[in-house]
GUTORLUM-129772 format. One record per residue (C-alpha): residue number from 1; x, y, z. Coordinates in Angstrom, 3 decimals. Example, Ala and Ser with C-alpha at 12.3 -4.5 7.8 and 13.67 -1.06 7.14 Angstrom:
<vonus>
(vonu 1 (12.300 -4.500 7.800))
(vonu 2 (13.670 -1.060 7.140))
</vonus>
This chain:
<vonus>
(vonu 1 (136.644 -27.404 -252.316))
(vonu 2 (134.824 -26.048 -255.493))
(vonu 3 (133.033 -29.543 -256.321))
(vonu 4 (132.439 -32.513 -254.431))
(vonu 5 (135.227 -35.011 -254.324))
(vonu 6 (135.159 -38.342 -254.816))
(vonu 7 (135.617 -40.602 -251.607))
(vonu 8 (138.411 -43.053 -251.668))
(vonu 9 (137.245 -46.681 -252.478))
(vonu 10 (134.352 -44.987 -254.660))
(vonu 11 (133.883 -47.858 -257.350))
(vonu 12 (134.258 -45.472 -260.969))
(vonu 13 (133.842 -47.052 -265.040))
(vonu 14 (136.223 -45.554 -267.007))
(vonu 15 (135.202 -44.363 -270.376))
(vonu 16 (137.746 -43.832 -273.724))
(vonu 17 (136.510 -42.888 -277.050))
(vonu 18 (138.912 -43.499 -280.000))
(vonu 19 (139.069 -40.802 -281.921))
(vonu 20 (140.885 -39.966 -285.244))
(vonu 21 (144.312 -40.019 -284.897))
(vonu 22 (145.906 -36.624 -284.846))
(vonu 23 (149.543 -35.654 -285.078))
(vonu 24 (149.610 -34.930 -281.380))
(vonu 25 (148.408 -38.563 -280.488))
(vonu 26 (150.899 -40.536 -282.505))
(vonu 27 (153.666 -42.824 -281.556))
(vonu 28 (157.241 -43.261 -283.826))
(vonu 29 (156.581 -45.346 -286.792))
(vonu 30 (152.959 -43.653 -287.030))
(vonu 31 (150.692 -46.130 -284.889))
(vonu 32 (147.987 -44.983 -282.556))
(vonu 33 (149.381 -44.807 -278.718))
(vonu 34 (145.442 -45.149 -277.348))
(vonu 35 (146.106 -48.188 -275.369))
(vonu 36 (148.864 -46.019 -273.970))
(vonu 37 (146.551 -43.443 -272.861))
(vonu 38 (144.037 -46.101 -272.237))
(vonu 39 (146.545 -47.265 -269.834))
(vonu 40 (147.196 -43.708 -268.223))
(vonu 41 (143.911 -43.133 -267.413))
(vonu 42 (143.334 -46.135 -265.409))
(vonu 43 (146.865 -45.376 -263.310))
(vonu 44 (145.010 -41.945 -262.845))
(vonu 45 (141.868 -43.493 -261.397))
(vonu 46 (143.954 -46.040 -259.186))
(vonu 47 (146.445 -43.058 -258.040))
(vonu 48 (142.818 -40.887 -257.305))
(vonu 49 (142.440 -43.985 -255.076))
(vonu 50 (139.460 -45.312 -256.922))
(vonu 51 (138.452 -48.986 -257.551))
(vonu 52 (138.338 -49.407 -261.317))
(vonu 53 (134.852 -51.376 -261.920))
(vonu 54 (134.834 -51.696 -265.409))
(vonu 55 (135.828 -50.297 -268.416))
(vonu 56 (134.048 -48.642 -271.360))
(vonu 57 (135.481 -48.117 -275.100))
(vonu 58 (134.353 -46.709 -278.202))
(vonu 59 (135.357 -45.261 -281.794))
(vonu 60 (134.127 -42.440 -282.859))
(vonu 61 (134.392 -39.846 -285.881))
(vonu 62 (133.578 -37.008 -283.768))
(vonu 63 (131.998 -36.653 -280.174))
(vonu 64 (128.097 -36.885 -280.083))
(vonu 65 (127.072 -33.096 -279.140))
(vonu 66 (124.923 -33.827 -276.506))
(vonu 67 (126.347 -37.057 -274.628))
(vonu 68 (130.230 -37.329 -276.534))
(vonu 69 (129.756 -40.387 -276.473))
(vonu 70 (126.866 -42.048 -279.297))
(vonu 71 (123.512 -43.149 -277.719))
(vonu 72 (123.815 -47.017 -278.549))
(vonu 73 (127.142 -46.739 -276.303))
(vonu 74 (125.489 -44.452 -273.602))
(vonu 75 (122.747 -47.293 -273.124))
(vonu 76 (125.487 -49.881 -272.436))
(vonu 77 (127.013 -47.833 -270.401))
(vonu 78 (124.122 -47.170 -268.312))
(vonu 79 (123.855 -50.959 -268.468))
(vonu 80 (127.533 -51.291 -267.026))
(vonu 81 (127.149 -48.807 -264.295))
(vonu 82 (124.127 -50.666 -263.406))
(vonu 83 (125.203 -53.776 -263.223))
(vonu 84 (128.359 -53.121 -260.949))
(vonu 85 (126.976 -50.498 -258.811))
(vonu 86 (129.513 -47.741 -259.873))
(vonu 87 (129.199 -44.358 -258.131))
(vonu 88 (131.189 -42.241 -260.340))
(vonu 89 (131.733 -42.913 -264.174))
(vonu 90 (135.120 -41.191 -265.377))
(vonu 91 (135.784 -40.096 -268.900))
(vonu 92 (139.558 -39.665 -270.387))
(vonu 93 (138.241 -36.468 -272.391))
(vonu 94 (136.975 -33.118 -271.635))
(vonu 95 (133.327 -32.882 -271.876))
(vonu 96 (131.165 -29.763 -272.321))
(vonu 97 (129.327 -28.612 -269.063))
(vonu 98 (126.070 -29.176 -270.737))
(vonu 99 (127.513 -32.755 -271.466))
(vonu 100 (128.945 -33.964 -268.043))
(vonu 101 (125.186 -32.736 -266.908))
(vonu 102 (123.182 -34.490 -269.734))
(vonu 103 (125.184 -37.866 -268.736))
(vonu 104 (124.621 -37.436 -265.011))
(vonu 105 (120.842 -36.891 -265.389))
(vonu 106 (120.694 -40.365 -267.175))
(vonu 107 (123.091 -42.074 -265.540))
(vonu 108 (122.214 -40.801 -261.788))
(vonu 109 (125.411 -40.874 -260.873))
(vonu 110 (128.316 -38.644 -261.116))
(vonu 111 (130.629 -37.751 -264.172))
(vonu 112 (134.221 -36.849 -263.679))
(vonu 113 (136.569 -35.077 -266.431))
(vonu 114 (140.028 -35.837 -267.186))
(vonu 115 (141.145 -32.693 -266.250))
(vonu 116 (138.703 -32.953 -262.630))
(vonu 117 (140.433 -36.574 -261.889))
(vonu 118 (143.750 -34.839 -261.976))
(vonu 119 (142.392 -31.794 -260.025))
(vonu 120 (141.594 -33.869 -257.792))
(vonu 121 (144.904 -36.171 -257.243))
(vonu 122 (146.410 -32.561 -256.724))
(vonu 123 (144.519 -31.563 -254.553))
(vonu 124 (144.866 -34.755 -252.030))
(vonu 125 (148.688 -33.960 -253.116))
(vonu 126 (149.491 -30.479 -252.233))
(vonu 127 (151.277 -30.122 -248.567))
(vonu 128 (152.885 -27.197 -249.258))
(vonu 129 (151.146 -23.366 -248.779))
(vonu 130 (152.273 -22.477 -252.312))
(vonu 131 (151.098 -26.129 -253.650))
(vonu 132 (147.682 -25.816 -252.065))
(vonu 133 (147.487 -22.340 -253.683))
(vonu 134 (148.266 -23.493 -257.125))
(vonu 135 (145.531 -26.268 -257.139))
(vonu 136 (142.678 -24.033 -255.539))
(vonu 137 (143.934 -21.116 -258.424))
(vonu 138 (143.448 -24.296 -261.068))
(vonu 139 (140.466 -25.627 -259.190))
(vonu 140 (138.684 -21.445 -259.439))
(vonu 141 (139.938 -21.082 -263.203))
(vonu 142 (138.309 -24.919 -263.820))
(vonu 143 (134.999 -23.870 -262.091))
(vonu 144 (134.264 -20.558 -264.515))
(vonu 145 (133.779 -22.258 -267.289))
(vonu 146 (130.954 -24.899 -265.758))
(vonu 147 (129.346 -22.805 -263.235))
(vonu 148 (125.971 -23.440 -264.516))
(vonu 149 (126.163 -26.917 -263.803))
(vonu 150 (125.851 -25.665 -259.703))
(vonu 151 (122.502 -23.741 -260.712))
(vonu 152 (120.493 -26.381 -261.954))
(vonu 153 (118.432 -26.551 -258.626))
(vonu 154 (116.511 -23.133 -260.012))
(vonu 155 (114.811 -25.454 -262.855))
(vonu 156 (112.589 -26.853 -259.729))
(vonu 157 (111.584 -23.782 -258.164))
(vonu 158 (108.777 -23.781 -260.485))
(vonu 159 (106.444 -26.396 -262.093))
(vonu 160 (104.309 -24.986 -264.823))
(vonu 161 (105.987 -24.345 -267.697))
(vonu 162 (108.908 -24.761 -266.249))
(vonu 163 (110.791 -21.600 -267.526))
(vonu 164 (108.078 -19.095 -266.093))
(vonu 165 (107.393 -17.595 -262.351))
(vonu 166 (104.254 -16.599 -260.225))
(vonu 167 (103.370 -12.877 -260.297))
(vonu 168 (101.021 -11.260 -258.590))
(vonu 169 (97.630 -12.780 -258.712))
(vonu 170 (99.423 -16.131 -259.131))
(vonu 171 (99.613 -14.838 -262.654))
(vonu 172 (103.038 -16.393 -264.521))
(vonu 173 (105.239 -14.085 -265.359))
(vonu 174 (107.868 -15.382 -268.017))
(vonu 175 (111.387 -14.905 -267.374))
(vonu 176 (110.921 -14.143 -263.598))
(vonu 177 (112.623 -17.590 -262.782))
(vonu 178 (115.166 -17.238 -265.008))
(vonu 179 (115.788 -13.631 -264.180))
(vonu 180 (116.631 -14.741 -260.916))
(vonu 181 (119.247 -17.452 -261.955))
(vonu 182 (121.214 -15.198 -264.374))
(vonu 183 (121.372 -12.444 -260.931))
(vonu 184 (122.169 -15.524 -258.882))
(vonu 185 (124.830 -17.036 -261.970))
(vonu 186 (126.316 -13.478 -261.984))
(vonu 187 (126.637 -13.164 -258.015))
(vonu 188 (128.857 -16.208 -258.071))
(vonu 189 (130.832 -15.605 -261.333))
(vonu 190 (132.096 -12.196 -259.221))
(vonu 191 (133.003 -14.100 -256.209))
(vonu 192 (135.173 -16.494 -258.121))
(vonu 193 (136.344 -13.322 -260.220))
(vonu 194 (137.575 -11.793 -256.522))
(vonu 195 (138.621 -15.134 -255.161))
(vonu 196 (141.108 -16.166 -258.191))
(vonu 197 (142.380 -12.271 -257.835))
(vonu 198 (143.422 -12.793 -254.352))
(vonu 199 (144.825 -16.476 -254.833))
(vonu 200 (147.012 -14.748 -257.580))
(vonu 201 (147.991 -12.140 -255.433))
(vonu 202 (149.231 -14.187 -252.955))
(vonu 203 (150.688 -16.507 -255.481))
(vonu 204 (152.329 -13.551 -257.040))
(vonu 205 (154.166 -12.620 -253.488))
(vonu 206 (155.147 -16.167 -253.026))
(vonu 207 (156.865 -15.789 -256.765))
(vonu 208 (158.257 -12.810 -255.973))
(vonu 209 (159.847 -14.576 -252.782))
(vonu 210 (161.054 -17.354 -255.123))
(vonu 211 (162.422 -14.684 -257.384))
(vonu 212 (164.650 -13.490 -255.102))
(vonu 213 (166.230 -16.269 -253.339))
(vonu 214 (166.971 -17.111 -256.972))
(vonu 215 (168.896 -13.791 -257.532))
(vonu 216 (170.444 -14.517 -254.110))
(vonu 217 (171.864 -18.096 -255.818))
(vonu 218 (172.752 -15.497 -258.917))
(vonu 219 (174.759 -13.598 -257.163))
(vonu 220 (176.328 -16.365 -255.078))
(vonu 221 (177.027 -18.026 -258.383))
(vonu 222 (175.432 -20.926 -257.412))
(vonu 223 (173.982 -23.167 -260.916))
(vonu 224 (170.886 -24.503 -260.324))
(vonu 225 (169.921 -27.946 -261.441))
(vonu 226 (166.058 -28.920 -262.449))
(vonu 227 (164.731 -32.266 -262.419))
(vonu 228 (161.940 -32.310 -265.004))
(vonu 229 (159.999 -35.133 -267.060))
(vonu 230 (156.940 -37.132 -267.068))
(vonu 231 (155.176 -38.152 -264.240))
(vonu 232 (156.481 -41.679 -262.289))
(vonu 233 (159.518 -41.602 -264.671))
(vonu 234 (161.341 -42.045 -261.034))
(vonu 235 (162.589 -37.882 -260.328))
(vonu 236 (162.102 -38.701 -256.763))
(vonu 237 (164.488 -41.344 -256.876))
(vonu 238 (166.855 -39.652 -258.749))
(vonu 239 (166.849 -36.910 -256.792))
(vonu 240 (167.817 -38.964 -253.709))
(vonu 241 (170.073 -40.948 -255.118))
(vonu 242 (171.858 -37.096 -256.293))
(vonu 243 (171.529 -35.045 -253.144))
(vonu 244 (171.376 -37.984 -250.358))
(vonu 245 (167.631 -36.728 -249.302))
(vonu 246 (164.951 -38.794 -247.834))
(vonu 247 (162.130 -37.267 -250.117))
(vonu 248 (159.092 -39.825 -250.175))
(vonu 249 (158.663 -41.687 -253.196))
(vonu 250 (155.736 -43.938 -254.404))
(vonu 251 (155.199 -46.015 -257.618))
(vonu 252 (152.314 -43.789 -258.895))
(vonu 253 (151.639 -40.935 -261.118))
(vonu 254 (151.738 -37.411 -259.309))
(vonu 255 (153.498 -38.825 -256.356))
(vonu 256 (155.067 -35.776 -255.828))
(vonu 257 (153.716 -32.738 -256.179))
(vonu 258 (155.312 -29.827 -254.259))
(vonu 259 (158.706 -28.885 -255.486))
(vonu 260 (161.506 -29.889 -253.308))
(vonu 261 (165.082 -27.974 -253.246))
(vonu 262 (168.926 -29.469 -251.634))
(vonu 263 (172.450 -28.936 -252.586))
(vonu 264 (173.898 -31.858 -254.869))
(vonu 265 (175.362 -34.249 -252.135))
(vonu 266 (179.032 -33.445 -253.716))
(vonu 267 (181.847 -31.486 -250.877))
(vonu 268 (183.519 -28.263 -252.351))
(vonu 269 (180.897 -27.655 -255.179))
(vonu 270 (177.943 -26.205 -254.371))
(vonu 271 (174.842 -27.078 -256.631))
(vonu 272 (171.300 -26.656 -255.633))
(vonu 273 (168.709 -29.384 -257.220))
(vonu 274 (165.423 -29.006 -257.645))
(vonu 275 (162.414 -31.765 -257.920))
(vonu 276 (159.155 -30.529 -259.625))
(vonu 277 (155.883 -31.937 -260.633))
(vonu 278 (155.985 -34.506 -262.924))
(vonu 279 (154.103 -33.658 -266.761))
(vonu 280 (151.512 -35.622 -268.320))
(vonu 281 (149.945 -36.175 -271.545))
(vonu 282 (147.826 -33.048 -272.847))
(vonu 283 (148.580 -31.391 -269.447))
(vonu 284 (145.578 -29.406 -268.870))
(vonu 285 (145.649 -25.563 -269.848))
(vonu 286 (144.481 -24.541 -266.295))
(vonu 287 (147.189 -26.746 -264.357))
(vonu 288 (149.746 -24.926 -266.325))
(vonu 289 (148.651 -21.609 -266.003))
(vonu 290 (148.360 -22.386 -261.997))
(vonu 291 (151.927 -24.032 -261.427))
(vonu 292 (153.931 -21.743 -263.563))
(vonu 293 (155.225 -20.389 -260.742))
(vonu 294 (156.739 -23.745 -259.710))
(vonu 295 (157.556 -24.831 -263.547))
(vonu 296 (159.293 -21.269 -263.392))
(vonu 297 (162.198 -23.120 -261.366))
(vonu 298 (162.502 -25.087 -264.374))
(vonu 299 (162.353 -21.860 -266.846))
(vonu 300 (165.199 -20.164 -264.852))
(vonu 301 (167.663 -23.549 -264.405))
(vonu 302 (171.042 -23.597 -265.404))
(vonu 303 (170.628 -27.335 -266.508))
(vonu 304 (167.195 -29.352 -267.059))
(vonu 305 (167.966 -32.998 -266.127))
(vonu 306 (164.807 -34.388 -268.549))
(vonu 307 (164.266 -37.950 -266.590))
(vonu 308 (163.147 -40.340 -268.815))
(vonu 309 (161.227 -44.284 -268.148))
(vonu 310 (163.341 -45.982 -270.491))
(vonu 311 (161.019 -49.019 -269.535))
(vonu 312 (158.289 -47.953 -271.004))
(vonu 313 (157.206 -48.887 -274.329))
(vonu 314 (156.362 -45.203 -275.428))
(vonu 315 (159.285 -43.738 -273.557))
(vonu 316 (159.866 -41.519 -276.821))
(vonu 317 (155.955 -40.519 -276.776))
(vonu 318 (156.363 -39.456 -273.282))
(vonu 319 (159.718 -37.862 -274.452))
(vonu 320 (157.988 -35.544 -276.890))
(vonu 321 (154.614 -34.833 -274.642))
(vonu 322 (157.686 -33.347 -271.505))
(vonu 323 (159.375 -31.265 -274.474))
(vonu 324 (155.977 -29.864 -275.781))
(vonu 325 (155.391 -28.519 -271.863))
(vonu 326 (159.321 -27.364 -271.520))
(vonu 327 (158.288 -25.390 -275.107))
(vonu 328 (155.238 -24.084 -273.488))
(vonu 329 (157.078 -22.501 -270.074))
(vonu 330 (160.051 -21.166 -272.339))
(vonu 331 (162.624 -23.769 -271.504))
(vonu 332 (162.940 -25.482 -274.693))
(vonu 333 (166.243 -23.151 -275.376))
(vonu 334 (168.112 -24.219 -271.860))
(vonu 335 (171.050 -26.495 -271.741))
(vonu 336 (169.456 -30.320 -271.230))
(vonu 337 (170.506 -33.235 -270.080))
(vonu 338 (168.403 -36.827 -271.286))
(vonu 339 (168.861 -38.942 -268.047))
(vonu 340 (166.972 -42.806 -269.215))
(vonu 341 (166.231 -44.216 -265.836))
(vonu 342 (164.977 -47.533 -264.848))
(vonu 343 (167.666 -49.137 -266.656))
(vonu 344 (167.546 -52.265 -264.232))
(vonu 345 (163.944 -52.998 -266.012))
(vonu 346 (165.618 -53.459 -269.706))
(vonu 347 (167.247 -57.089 -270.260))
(vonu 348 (170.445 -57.203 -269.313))
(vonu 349 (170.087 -53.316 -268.134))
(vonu 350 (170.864 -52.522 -271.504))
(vonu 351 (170.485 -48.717 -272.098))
(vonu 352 (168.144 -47.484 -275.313))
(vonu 353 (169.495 -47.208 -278.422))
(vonu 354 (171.757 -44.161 -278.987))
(vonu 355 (171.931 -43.937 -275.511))
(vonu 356 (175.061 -44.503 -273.724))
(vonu 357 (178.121 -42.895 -275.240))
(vonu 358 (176.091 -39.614 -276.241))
(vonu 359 (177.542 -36.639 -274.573))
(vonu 360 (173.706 -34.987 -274.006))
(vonu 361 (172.250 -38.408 -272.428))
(vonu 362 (172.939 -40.750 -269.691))
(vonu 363 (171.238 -43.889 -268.558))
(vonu 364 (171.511 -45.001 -265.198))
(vonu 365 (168.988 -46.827 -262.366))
(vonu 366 (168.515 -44.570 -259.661))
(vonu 367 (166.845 -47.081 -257.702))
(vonu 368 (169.705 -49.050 -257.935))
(vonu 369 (172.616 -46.363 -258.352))
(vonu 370 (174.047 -47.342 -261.440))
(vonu 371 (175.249 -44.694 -263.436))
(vonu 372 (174.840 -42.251 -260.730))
(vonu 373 (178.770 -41.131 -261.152))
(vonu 374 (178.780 -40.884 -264.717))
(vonu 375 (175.694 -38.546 -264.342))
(vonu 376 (177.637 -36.200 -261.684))
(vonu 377 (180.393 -36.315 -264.168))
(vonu 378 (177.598 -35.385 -266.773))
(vonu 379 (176.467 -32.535 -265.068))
(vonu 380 (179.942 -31.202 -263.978))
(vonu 381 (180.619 -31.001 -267.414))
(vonu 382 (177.295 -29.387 -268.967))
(vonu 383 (177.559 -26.862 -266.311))
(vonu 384 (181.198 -26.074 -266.791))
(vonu 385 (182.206 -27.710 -263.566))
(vonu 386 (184.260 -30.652 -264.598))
(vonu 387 (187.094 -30.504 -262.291))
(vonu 388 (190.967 -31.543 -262.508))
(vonu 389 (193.640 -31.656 -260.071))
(vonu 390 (196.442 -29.690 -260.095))
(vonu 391 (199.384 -28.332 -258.090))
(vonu 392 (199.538 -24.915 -256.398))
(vonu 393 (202.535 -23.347 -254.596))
(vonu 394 (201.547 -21.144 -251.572))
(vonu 395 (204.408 -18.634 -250.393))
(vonu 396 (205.246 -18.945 -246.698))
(vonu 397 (202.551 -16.846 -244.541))
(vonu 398 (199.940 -16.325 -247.365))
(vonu 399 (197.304 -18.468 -245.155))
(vonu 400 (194.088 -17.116 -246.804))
(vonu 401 (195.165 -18.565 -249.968))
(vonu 402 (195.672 -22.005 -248.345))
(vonu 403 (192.209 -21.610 -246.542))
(vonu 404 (190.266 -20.556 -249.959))
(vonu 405 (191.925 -23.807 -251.591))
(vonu 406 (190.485 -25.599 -248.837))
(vonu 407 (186.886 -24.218 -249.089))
(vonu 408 (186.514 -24.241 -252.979))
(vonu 409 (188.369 -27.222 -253.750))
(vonu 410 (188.983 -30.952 -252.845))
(vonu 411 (192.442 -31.096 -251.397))
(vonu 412 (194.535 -34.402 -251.669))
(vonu 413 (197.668 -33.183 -250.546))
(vonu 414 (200.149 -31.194 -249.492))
(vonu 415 (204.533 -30.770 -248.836))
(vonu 416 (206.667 -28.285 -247.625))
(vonu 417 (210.080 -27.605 -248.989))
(vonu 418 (212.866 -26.408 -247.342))
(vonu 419 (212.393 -22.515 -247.792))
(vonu 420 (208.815 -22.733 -246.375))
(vonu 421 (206.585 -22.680 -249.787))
(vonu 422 (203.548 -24.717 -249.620))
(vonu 423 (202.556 -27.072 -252.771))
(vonu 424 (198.864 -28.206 -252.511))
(vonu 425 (197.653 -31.021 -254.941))
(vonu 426 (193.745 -30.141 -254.995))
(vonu 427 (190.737 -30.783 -257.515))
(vonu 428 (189.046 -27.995 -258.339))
(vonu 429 (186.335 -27.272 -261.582))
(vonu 430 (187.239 -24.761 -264.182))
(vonu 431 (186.132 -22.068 -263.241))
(vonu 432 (187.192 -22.248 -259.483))
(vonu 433 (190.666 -22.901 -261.120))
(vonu 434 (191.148 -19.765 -263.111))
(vonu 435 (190.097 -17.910 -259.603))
(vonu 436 (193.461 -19.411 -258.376))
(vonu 437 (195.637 -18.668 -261.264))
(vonu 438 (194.613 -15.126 -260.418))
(vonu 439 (195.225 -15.439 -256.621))
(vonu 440 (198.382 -17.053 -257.309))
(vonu 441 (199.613 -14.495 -259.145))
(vonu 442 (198.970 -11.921 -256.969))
(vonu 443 (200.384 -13.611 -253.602))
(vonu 444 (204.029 -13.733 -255.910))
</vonus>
């Protein structure tokens, strides 16, 4: 849409620059997790459906201003992307628009961001109206800050001097040429200024749309359940495996991106669950900004289910990188619920350490379904919905009573005695329960 996109099969290098270890980029125990975002990147480029050529690393103190990466490095790089024929060269870091041009005028080839690889999984992504809004809104807000870099064509409109235009006379006249690029620069910053107005606007009515069908579920006291963690830690799954859906699910990062909503597959309690986009490492600022109205179903949840890979070697990494975006959309301070999944991966589908037992985590395989009941029961209980069985005696005639029973609750039996009062054995949650007390003390 706002720059050219990479075609599928496009052969890319992949380049990652060690850089000193910051707080942010640490692991437990202290060690560097680069080969972890090492590894990342090149799921990225394979999930961009790119062919992964080769692969370019460094260590450096600080980036080089003018190419990020130092010039002994850039010349085997050009070497690399010679030698395999790459037609893209893909950098895990954000580069400065004068340095994603530098490195395309000497590599002659084009140079892809971090932050433009994922702008452009999302965009192949988004099925949705409100999900192709939210990546054209981060695709606009991307595309301010490098709109120079879609000018350079004016540097050829003149050859002497190369900063200077014709006058009259065919006199040069300094500053003409560049006169007309800053009117031309300025033209375009305003249409992208009106465009990412109306994108909001219409984002804004979709949110206000989403706003109320969530004061409809208010009302309706109907809890709300959000599935949220880090990208391919298996939500999908785990959302089927809750609600009995069909939604599609694929072994790669951003498999899904628009957010999907169903009732908890569970008669007599009605629970809506939601499935959002999954986070990543150092999320970029603009991708937040754009889906906060999605993340928002996370903000307003009565219970984030935080869906963890406890396969992975950095699982707790990945733990802290979802909690730093949950702090970032204000959901930190809402009731949460650890759920470790991929359980079957882990010899002898042994469950982390500290794990199973703890009342605010549960580890289960959604793939598989183990520990899919102890998660309901999980749930149930953070959200005040554990249920219990219990006997009720109906007078003779008070049918509505009978009938509400019957829609709120699960009943497993009833008798009759001999003066015509009804005693229903039924399961109902807390809450629900209480209701009856009241009812039944009214019907006597």
């Amino acid at each position: 849409m706002l720059f050219e996109r990479p075609i599928p099969g496009d052969l890319a290098v992949l380049v990652s620059v060690r850089l000193p270890t910051r707080g942010a980029n640490r692991a437990p125990g202290g060690t560097d997790d680069g080969d972890a975002r090492r590894d990342e990147f090149r799921e990225l480029v394979l999930s961009a459906d790119l062919l992964c050529a080769a692969e370019v690393t460094a260590t450096r103190d600080k980036p080089h201003p003018r190419w990020f990466i130092g010039t002994g490095k850039l010349q085997e790089l050009g070497d690399v992307v010679a030698a395999t024929g790459a037609t893209l060269v893909a950098f895990n870091h954000e580069l400065t628009p004068a340095q994603q041009r530098n490195l395309e005028e000497h590599l002659a080839c084009r140079v892809m961001t971090r932050t433009e690889l994922i702008l452009h999984i999302f965009a192949d992504r988004a099925r949705t109206h409100e999900g192709q809004l939210q990546v054209q809104l981060a695709q606009l807000t991307h595309a301010q800050t490098r709109l120079i870099r879609g000018w350079t064509h004016l540097d050829r409109q003149t050859g002497v001097g190369g900063a200077g235009g014709r006058g009259a006379g065919g006199r040069i006249v300094a500053g003409a040429q560049r006169g007309a690029g800053e009117t031309q620069l300025e033209m375009d910053q305003r249409m992208l200024i009106v465009r990412v107005r109306q994108v909001r606007a219409r984002l804004e009515r979709l949110r206000n749309r989403r706003s109320r069908s969530r004061r409809r579920r208010l009302r309706s006291r109907v809890p709300t359940v959000a599935l949220a963690g880090y990208t391919n830690a298996g939500k999908s799954t785990l959302f089927n495996a809750l609600t009995g859906s069909r939604a599609p699910t694929e072994n790669r990062l951003f498999a899904t991106l628009d957010p999907t909503t169903r009732r908890l597959g569970e008669t007599a309690r009605e629970v809506v669950v939601s499935d959002t986009v999954g986070f990543i490492r150092d999320l970029p600022v603009t991708l937040v900004e754009a889906f906060k109205a999605t993340l928002e179903e996370v903000a307003a949840a009565d219970l984030v289910l935080h869906v963890i890979d406890a396969s992975a070697p950095d699982a707790h990494a990945l733990r802290e990188a979802v909690v730093a975006v949950l702090t970032e959309i204000g959901a930190a301070s809402l009731p949460t619920l650890e759920v470790w999944n991929k359980i079957d991966r882990l010899p002898g589908q042994e469950a982390p350490c500290g794990v199973r037992g703890d009342a605010d985590r549960v580890a289960v395989s959604a793939l598989h379904g183990t520990g899919i009941d102890e998660l309901r029961n999980a749930i149930w209980a953070c959200l005040g919905l554990d249920a219990v069985t219990t006997e009720i005696r109906i007078p003779a005639g008070d049918g509505a009573f009978r009938a509400w029973l019957y829609r709120n609750g699960e009943v497993e039996g009833e008798r009759v005695d001999a003066e015509g009062t009804l005693t229903v054995a039924v399961r109902l949650d807390r809450a629900k329960l209480d209701e009856a007390g009241r009812r039944q003390s009214m019907s006597h």
